[in-house]
Backbone as CSV, one residue per row, in Angstrom:
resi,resn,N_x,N_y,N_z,CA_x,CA_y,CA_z,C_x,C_y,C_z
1,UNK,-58.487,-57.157,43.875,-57.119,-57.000,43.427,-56.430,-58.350,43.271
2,UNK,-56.997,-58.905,44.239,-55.953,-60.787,44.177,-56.270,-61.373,42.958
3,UNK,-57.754,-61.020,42.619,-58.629,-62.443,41.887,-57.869,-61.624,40.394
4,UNK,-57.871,-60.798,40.245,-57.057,-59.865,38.671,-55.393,-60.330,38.652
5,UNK,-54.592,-60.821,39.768,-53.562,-61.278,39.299,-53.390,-62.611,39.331
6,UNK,-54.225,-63.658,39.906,-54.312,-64.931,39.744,-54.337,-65.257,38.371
7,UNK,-55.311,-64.155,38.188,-56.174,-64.852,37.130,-55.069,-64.502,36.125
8,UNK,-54.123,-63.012,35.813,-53.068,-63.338,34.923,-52.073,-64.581,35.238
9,UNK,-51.714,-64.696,36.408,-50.594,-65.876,36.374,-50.655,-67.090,35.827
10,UNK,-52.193,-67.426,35.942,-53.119,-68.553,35.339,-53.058,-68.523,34.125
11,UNK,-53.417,-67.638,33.453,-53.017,-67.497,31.934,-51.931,-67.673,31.160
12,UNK,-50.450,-66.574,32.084,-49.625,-66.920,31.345,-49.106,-68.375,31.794
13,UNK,-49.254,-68.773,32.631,-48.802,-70.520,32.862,-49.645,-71.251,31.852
14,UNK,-50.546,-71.078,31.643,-51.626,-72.143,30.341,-51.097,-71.895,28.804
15,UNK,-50.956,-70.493,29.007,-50.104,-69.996,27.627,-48.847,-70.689,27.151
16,UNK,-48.147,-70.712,28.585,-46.738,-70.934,28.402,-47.010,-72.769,27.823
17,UNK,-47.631,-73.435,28.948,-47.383,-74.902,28.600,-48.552,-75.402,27.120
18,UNK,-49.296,-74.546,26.702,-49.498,-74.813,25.299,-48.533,-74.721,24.344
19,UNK,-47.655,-73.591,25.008,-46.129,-73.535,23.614,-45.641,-74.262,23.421
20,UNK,-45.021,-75.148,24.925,-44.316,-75.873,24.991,-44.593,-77.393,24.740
21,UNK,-45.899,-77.425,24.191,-46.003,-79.015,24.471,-46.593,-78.522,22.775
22,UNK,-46.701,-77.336,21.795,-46.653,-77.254,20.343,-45.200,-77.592,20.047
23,UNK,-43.979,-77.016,20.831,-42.962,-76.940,20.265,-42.000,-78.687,20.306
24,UNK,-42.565,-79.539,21.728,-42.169,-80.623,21.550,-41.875,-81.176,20.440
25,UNK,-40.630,-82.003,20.715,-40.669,-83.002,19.290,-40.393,-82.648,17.825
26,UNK,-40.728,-81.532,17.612,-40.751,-81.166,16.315,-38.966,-80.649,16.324
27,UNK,-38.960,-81.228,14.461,-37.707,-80.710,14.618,-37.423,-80.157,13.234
28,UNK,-36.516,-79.710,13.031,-36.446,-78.682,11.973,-35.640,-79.246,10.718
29,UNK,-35.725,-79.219,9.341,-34.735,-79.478,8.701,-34.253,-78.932,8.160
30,UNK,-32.975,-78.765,7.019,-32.326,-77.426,6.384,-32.380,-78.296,5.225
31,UNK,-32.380,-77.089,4.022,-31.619,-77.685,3.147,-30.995,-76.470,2.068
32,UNK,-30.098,-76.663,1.660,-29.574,-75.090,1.004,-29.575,-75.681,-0.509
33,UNK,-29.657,-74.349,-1.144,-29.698,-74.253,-2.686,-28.514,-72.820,-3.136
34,UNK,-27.554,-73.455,-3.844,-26.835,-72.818,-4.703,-27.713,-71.758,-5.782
35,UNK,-27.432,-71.230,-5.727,-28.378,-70.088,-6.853,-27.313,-70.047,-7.980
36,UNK,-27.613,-69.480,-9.163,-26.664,-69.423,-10.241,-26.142,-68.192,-10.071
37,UNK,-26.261,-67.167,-9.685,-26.209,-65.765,-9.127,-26.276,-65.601,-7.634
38,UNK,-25.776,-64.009,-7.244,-25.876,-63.560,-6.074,-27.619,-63.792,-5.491
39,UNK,-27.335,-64.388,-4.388,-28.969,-64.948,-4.156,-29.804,-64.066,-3.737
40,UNK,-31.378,-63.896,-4.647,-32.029,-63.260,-4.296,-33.122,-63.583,-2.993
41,UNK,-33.419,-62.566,-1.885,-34.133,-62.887,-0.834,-35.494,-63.492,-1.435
42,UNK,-36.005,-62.704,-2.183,-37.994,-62.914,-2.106,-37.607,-64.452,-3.189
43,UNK,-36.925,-64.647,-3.938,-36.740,-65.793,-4.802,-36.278,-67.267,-3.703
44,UNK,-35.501,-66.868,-3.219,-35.195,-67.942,-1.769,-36.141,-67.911,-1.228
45,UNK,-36.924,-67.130,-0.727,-38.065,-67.099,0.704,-39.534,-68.165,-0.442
46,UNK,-39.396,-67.720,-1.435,-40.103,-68.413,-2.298,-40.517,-69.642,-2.829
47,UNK,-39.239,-69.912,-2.483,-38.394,-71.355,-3.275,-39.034,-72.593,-2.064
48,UNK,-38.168,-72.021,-0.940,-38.360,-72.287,0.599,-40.136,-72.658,0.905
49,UNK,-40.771,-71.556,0.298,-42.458,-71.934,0.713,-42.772,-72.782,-0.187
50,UNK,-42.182,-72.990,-1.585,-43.341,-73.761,-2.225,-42.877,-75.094,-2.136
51,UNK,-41.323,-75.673,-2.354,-40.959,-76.735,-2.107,-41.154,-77.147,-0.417
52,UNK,-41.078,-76.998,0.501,-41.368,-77.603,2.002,-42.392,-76.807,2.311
53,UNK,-42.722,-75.597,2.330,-43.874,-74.515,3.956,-42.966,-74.232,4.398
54,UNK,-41.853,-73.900,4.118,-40.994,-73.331,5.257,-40.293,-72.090,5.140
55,UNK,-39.316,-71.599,5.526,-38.922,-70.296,5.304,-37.223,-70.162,4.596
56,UNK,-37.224,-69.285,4.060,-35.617,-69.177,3.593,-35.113,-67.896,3.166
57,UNK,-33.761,-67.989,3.327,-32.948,-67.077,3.882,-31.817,-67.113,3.045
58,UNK,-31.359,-65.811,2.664,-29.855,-65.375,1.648,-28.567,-65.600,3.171
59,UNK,-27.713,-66.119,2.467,-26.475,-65.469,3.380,-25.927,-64.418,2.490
60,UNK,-25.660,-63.451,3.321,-25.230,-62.272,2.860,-24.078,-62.053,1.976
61,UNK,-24.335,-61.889,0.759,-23.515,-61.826,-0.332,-22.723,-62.845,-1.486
62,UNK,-23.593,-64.029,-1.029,-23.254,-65.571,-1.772,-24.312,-65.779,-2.225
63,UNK,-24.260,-67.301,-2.906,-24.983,-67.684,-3.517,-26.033,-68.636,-3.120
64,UNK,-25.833,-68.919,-1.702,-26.301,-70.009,-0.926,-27.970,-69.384,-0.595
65,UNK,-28.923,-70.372,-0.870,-30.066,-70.173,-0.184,-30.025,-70.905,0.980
66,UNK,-30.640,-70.732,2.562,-30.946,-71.548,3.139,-32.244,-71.737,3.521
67,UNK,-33.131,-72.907,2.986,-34.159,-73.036,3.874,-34.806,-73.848,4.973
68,UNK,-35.613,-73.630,5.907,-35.669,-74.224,6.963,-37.206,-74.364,7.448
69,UNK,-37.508,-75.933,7.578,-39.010,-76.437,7.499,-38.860,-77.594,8.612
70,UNK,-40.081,-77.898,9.170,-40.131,-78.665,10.125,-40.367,-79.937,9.289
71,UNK,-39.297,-81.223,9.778,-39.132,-82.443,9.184,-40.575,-83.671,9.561
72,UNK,-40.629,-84.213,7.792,-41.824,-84.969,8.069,-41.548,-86.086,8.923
73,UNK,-42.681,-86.732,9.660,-42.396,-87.655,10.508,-42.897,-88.895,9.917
């Protein structure tokens, strides 16, 4: 019974400090795009992957794209 919960605590502690030492340092950048129209999601989310790898996002009911990619170093 002991050696089955060590052995999870062990894990999620190895788990945890692999996240945390992926998530170091890195930092994120934005950059928004005016659309000529009410902004479409899959056209933003689009835009967002092919110009940076990153992801993007409508604000709800404008024209603003926002997308958001981790900044080159």
């Amino acid at each position: 019974m002991a050696k089955p919960t060590i052995l999870a605590i062990f894990m999620i502690v190895l788990v945890l400090g692999t996240v945390t030492m992926e998530t170091q340092g890195q930092e994120l950048c934005h950059e928004y795009f005016v659309e000529s129209g009410i902004c479409d999601p899959k056209h933003c989310a689009d835009r967002c992957t092919d110009k940076w790898k990153g992801s993007g996002k409508c604000f709800n009911g404008t024209k603003i794209c926002g997308c958001t990619f981790k900044c080159k170093t």
